[in-house]
DRENPA-3360 file (N, C-alpha, C; in nm, 2 decimals, always signed):
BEGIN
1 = XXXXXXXX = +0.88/+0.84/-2.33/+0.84/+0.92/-2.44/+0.77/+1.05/-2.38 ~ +0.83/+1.17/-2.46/+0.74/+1.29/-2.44/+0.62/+1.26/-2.46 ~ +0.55/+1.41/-2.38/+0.42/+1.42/-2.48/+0.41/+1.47/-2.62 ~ +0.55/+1.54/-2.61/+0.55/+1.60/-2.79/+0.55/+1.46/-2.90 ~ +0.65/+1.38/-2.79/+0.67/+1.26/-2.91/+0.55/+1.19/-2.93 ~ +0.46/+1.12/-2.82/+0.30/+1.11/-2.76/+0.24/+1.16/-2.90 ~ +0.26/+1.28/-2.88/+0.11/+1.35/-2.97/+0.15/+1.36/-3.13 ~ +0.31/+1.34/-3.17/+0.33/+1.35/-3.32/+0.32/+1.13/-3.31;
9 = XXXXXXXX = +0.27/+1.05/-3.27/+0.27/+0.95/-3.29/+0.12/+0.93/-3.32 ~ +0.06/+1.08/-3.24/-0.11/+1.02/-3.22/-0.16/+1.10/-3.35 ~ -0.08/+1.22/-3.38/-0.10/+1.27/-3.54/-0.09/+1.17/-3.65 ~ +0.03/+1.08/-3.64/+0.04/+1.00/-3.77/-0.07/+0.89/-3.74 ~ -0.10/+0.82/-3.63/-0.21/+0.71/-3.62/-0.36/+0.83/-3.68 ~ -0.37/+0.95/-3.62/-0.53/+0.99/-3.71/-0.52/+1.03/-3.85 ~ -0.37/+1.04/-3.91/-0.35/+1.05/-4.05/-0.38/+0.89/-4.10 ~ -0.35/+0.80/-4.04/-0.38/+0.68/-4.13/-0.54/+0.68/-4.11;
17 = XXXXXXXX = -0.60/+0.68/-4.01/-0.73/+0.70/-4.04/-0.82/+0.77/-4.13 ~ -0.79/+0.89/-4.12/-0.79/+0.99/-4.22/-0.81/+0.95/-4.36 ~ -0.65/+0.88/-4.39/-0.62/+0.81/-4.53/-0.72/+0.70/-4.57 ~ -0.73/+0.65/-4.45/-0.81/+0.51/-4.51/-0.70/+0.41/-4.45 ~ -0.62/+0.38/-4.46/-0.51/+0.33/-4.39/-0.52/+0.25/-4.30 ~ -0.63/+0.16/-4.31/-0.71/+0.06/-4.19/-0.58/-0.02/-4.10 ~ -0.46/-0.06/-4.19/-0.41/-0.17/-4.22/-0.31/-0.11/-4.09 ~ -0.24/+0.04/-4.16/-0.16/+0.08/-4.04/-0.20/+0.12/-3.89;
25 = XXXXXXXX = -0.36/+0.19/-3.91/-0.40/+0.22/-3.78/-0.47/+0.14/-3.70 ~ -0.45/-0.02/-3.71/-0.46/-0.12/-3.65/-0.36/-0.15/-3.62 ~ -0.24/-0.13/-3.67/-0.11/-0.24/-3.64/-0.07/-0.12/-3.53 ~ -0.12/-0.01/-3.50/-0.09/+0.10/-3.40/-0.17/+0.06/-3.29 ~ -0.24/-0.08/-3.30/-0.34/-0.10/-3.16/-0.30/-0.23/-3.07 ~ -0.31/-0.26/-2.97/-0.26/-0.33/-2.90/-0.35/-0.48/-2.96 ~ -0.27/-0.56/-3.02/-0.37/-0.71/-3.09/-0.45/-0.78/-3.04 ~ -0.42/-0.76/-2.91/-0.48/-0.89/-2.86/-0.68/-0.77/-2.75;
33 = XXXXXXXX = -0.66/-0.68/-2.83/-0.80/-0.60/-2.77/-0.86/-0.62/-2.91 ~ -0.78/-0.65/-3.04/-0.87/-0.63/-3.16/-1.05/-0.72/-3.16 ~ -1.04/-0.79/-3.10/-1.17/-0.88/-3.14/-1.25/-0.82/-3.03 ~ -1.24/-0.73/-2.95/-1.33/-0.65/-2.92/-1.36/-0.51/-2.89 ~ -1.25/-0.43/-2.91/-1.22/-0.33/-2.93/-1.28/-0.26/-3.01 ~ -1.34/-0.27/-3.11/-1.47/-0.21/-3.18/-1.63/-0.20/-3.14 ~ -1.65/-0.33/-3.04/-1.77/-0.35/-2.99/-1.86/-0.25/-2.93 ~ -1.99/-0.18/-3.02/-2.02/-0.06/-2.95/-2.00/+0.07/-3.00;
41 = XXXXXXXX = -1.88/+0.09/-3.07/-1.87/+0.21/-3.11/-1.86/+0.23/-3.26 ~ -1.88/+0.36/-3.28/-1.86/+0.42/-3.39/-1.72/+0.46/-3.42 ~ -1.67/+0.43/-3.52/-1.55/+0.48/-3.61/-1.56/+0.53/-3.73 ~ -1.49/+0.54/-3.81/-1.45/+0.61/-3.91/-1.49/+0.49/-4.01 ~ -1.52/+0.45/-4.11/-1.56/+0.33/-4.20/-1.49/+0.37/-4.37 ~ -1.43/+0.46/-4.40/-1.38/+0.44/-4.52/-1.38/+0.61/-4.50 ~ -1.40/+0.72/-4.61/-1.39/+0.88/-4.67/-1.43/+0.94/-4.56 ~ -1.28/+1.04/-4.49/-1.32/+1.11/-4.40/-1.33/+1.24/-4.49;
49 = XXXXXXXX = -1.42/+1.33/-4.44/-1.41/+1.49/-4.46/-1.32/+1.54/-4.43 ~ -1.31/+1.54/-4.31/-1.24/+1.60/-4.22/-1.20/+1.57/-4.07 ~ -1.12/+1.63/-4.00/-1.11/+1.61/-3.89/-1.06/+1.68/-3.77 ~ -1.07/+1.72/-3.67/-0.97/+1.80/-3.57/-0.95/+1.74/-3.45 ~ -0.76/+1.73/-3.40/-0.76/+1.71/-3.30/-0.83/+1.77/-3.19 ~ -0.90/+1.73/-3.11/-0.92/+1.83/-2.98/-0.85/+1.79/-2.87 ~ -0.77/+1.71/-2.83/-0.72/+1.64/-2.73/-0.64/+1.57/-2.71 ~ -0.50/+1.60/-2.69/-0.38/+1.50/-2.65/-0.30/+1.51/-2.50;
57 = XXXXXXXX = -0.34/+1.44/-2.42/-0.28/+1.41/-2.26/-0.27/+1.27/-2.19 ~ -0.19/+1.30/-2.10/-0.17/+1.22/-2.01/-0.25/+1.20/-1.90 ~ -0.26/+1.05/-1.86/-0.35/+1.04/-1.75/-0.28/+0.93/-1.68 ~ -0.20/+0.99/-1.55/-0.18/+0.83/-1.49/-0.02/+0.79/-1.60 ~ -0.04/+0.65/-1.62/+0.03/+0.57/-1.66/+0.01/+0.55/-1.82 ~ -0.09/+0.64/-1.88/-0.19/+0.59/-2.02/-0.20/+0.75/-2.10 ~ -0.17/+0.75/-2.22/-0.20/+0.87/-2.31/-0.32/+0.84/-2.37 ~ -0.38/+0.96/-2.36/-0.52/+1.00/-2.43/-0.55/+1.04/-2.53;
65 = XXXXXXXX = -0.60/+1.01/-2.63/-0.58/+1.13/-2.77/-0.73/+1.13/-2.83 ~ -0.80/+1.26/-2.81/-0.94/+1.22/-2.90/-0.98/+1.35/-3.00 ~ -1.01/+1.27/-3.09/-1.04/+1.34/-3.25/-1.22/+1.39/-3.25 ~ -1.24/+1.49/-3.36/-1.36/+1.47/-3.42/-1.34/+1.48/-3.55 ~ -1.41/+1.31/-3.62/-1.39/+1.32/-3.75/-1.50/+1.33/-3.79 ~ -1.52/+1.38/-3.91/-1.61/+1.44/-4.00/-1.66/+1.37/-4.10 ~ -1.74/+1.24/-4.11/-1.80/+1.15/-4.24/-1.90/+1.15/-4.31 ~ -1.92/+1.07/-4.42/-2.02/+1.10/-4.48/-2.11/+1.06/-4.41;
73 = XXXXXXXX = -2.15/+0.96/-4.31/-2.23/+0.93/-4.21/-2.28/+1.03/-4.07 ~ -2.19/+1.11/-4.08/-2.19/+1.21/-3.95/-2.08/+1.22/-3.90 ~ -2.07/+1.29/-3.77/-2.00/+1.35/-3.71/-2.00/+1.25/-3.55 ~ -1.79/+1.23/-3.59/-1.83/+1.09/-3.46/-1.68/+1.20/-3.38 ~ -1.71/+1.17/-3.27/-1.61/+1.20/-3.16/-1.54/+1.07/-3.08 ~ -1.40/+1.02/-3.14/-1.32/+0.91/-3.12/-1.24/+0.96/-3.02 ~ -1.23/+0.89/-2.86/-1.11/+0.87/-2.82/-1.06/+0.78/-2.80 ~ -0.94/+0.74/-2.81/-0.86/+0.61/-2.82/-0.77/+0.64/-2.68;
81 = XXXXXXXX = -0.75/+0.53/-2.63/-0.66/+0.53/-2.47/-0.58/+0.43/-2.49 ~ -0.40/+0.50/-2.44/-0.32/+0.42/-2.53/-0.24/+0.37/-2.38 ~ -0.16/+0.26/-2.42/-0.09/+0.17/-2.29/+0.02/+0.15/-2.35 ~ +0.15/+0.14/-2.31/+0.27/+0.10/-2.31/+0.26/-0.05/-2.29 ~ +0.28/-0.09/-2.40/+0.33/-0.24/-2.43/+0.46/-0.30/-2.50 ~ +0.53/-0.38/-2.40/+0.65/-0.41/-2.46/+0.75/-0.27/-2.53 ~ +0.76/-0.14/-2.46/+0.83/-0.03/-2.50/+0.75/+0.05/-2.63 ~ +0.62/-0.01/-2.63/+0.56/+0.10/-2.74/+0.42/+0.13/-2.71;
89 = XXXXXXXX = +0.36/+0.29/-2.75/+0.26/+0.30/-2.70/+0.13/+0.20/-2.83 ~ +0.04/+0.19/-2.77/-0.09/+0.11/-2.89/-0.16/+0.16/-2.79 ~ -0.28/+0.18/-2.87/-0.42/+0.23/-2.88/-0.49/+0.11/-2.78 ~ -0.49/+0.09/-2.67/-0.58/-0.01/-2.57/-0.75/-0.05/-2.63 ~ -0.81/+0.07/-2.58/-0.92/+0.11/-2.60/-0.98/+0.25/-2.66 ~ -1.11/+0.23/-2.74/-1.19/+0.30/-2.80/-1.31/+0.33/-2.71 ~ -1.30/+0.46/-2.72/-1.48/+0.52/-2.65/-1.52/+0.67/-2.78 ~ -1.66/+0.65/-2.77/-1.71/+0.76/-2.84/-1.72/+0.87/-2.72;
97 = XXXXXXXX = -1.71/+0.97/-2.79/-1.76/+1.11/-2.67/-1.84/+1.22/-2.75 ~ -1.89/+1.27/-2.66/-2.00/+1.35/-2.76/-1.99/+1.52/-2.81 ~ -2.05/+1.54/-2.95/-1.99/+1.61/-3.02/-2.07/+1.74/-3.03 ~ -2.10/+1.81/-2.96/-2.18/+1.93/-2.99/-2.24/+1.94/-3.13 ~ -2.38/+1.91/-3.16/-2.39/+1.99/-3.32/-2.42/+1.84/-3.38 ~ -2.39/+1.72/-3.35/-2.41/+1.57/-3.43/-2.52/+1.54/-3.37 ~ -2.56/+1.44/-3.45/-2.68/+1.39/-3.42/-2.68/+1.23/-3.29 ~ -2.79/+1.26/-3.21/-2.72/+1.18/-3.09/-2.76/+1.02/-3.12;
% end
């Protein structure tokens, strides 16, 4: 997979977030990190504002994609790090990064 292909896959996984779309941008993550893959961070919880990609690359063997989304809670900075499993990319792991201007 390209990076173009890469980053229009990482566009439609932050549009389900976006949407609300819990259901699809989970089945975009690798299952077996689900029961702890949350642990620790901040995500999106239901009505985003808004959002902007700032970041889609390659690292190594693993694609990177990190967002800042915009909630009624604040301002969270998501990057998700994705692994090739069984010929498709999923979301490994979640880390927060920090967002100029949010509250720490």
């Amino acid at each position: 997979m390209s990076g173009e292909d890469f980053r229009a896959l990482y566009e439609r996984h932050v549009g389900y977030v976006v949407s609300g779309n819990m259901k699809a941008a989970i089945a975009d993550m690798v299952q077996a990190n689900l029961p702890t893959v949350f642990d620790g961070i901040s995500v999106p919880r239901g009505a985003v504002n808004g959002f902007e990609i700032k970041d889609v690359r390659s690292e190594g063997d693993r694609q990177i994609g990190e967002t800042v989304y915009d909630t009624p809670e604040g301002v969270i900075g998501l990057r998700s790090i994705w692994e090739l499993h069984d010929g498709q990319w999923k979301a490994a792991v979640l880390e927060n990064f920090p967002v100029p201007g949010a509250p720490a």
